[in-house]
C-alpha positions as CSV (number, residue, x, y, z in Angstrom):
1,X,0.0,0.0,0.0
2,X,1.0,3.7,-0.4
3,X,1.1,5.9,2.7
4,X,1.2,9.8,2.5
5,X,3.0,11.5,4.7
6,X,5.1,15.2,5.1
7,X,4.7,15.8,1.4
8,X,5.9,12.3,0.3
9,X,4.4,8.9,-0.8
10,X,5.8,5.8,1.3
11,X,5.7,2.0,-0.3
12,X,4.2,-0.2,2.7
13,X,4.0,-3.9,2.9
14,X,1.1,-5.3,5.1
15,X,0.4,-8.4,6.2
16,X,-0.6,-10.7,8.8
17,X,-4.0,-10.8,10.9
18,X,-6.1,-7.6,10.8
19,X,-6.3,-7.5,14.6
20,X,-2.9,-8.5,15.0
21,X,-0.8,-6.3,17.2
22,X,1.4,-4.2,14.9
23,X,4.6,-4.3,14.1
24,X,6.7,-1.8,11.8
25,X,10.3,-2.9,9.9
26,X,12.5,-0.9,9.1
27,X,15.2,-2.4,6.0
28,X,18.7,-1.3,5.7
29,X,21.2,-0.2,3.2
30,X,21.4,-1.3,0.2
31,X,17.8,-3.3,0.2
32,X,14.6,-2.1,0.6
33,X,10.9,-4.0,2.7
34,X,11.3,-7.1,0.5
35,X,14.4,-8.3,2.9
36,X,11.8,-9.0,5.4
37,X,9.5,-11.7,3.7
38,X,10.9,-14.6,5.0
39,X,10.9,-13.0,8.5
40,X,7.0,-12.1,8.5
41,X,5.4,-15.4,8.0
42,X,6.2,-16.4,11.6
43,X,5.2,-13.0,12.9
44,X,1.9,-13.5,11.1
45,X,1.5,-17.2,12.8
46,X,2.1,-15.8,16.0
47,X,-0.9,-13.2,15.8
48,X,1.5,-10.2,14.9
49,X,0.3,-7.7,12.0
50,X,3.5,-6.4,10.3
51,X,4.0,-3.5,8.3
52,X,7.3,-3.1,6.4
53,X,8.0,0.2,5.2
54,X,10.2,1.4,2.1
55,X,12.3,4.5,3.5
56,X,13.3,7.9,2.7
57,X,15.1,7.3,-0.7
58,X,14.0,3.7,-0.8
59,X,10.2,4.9,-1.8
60,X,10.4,6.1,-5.2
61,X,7.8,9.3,-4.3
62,X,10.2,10.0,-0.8
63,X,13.4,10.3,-2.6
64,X,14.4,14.0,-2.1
65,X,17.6,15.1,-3.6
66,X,19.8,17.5,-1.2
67,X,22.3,15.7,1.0
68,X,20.7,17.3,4.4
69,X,17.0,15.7,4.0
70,X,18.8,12.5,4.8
71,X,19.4,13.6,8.6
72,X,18.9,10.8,11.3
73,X,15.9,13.4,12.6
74,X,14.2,13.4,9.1
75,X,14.6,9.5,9.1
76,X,13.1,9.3,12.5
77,X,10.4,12.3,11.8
78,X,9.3,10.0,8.4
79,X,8.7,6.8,11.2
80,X,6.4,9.0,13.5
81,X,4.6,10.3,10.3
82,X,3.6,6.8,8.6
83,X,2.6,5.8,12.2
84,X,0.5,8.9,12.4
85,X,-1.1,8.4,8.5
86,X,-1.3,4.6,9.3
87,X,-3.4,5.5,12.5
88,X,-0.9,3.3,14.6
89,X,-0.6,5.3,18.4
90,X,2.5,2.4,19.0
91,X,4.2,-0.8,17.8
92,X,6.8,-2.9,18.4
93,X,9.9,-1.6,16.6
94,X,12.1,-3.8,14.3
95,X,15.2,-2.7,12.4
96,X,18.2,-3.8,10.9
97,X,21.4,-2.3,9.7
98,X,20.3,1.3,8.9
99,X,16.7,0.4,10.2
100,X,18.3,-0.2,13.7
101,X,19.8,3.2,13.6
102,X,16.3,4.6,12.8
103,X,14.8,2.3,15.2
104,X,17.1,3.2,18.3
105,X,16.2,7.3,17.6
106,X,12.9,6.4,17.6
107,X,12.7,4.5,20.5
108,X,15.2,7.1,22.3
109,X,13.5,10.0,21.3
110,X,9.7,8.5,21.2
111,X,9.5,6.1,23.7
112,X,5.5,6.5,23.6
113,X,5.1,5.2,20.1
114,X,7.1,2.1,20.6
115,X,6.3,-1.1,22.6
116,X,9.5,-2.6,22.7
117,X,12.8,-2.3,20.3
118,X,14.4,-5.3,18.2
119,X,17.6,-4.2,16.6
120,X,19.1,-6.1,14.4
121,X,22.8,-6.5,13.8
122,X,23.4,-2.7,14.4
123,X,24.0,-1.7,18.2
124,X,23.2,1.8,20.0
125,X,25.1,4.7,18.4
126,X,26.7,5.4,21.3
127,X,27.8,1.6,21.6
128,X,29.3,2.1,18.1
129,X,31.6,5.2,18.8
130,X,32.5,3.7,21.9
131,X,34.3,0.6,19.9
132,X,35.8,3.5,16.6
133,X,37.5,4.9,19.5
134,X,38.7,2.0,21.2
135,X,38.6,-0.9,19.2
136,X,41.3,-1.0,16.2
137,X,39.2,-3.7,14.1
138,X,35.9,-1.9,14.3
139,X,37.6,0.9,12.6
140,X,38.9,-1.3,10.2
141,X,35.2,-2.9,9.6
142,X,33.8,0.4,9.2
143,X,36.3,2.3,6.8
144,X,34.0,1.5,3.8
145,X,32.0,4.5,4.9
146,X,34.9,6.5,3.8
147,X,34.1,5.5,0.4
148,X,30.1,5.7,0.2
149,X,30.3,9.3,1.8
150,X,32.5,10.3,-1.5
151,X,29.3,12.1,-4.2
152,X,29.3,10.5,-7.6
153,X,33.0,8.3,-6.6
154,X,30.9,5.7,-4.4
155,X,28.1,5.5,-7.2
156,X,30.8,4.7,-10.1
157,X,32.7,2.2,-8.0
158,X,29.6,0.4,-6.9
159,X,28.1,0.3,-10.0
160,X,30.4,0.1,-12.6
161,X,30.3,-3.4,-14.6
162,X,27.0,-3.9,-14.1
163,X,27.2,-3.1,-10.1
164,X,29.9,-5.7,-9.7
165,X,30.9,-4.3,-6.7
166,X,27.2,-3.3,-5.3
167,X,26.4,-7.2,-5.6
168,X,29.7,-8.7,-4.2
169,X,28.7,-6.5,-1.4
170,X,25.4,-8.3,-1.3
171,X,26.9,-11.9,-1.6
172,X,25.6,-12.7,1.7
173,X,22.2,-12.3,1.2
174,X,22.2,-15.5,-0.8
175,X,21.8,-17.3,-4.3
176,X,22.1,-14.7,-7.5
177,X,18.3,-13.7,-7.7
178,X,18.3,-12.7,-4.4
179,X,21.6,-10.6,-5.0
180,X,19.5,-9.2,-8.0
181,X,16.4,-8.7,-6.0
182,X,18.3,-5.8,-3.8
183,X,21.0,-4.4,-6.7
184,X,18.6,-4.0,-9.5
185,X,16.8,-1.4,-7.7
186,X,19.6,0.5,-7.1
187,X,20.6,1.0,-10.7
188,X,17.2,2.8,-11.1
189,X,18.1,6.7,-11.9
190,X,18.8,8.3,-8.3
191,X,18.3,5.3,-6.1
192,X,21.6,4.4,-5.4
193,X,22.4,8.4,-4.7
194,X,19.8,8.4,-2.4
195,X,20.6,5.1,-0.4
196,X,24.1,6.8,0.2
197,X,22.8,9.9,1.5
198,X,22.0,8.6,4.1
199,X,25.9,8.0,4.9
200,X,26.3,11.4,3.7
201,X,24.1,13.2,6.1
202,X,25.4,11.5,8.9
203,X,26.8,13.4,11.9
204,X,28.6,12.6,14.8
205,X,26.4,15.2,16.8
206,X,23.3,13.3,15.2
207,X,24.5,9.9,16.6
208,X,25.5,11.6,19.9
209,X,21.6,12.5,20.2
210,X,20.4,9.6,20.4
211,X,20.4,9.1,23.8
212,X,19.1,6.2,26.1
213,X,16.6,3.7,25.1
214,X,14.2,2.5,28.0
215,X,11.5,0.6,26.4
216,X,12.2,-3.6,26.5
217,X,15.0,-4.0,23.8
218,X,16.5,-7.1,22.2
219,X,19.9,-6.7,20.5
220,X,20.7,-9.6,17.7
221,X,23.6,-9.6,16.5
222,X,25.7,-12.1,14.4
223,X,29.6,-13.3,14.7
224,X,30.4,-13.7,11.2
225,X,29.1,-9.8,10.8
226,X,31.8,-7.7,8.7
227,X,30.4,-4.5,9.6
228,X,29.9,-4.8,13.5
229,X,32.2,-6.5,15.6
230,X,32.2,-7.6,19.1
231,X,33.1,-5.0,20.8
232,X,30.1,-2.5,19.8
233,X,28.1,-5.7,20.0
234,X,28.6,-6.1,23.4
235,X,28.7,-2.4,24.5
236,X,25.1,-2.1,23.0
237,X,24.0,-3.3,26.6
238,X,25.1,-0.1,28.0
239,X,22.8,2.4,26.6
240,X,19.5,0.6,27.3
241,X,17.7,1.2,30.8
242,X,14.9,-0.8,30.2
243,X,14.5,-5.1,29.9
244,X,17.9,-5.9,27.8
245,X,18.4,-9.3,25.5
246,X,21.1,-9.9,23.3
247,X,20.6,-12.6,21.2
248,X,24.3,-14.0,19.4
249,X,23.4,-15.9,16.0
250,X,26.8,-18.1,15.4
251,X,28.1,-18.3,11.9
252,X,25.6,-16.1,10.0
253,X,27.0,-13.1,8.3
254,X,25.4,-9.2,8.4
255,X,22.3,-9.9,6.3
256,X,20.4,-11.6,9.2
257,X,16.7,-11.6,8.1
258,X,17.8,-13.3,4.7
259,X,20.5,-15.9,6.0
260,X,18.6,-16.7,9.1
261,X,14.9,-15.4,9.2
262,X,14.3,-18.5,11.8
263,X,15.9,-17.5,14.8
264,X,15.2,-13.5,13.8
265,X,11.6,-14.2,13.6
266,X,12.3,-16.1,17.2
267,X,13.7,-13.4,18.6
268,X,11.1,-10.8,17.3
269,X,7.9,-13.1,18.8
270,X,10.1,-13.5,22.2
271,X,10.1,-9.9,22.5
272,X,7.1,-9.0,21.2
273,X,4.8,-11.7,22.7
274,X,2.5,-10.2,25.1
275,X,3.9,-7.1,25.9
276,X,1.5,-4.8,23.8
């Protein structure tokens, strides 16, 4: 379905029971709501109604060009707006990668519209500059960024030959069609420009905002994650006031809700269950 909200039109997957207790997803960089479809079928069993949004650059009529409308408070602002449009006073709050960034402003900075927090392979902000100043690896893991905060550099690189690079990137996710299923969207005119904006507008004064989170919070995080390391993994515990879990998935790799939808979907119902 299409949702209108703060000028723009929002792509929204729905599904699940009509009186289910609602959930919203959040996707991360470089996919899009589809990387949640083999996560929702066991929400749906389990009485949840999920709604999986298309974000700020993701949504083909939300895809504003200047650098600055990618802020994390635009991101979070969006989130309250669908809810709002979607008539939704609260949900329980699922993200992953970039989503968990959204998710854990969100639930910082509007603990009234969420229920309780499941954040998925990305930790607390603050957990995360905790390890880039301590932790020689993490730095290592996330020097990419570097690269996709560079205008027009990071789009020729990523998708030059046919976004060779953009879907080695991907290789996780799985077999070739689901490599194709995220990168072909991205060679769309300004979709990939927009996905990196996001890296673009970030801020350290933007991540420093986001300040506690005190509603019940699961962290999942996965050991054979390039991106996140243990360290901000386990520092993650440190900025949440309220019920903590962290849930360690061994040998999957960053893309948790396509390598191992199982255990996410676990993790989402243990949280979720009964707590609206």
């Amino acid at each position: 379905m299409r949702v209108d909200a703060r000028g723009f039109t929002f792509e929204v997957t729905v599904g699940g029971p009509t009186d289910g207790v609602p959930v919203l997803l959040l996707h991360g960089f470089p996919q899009h709501s589809g990387e949640w479809d083999d996560v929702v079928p066991a929400l749906h069993a389990g009485g949840l109604r999920t709604y999986a949004l298309d974000q700020r650059g993701y949504s083909p009529g939300a895809r504003p060009t200047a650098v600055a409308d990618y802020r994390i408070p635009e991101l979070v602002t969006d989130v309250v707006a669908v809810l709002d449009a979607l008539g939704l006073d609260a949900v329980h709050l699922v993200g992953h990668d970039w989503g968990a960034i959204v998710a854990w402003a969100v639930a910082a900075g509007h603990p009234e519209r969420v229920h309780t927090l499941t954040a998925v392979s990305v930790p607390h902000p603050a957990a995360m500059a905790h390890a880039l100043s301590t932790d020689a690896q993490q730095k290592a893991r996330s020097s990419y960024i570097a690269l996709f905060r560079k205008p027009d550099k990071a789009e020729k690189v990523l998708l030059a030959w046919h976004a060779t690079a953009l879907r080695k990137l991907l290789g996780g996710v799985g077999d070739t069609s689901r490599v194709n299923r995220y990168a072909d969207p991205m060679r769309e005119p300004g979709a990939l420009t927009a996905a990196l904006n996001w890296y673009r507008a970030m801020s350290r004064a933007d991540l420093a905002a986001v300040g506690p989170v005190a509603v019940p919070t699961t962290y999942v995080w996965s050991d054979r994650d390039v991106a996140i390391g243990r360290t901000a993994a386990e520092a993650c515990e440190q900025n949440v006031t309220g019920d903590y879990r962290f849930v360690q998935l061994p040998g999957v790799s960053h893309w948790i809700p396509d390598a191992a939808p199982a255990p996410l979907a676990e993790a989402i119902l243990a949280r979720a269950g009964g707590t609206a």
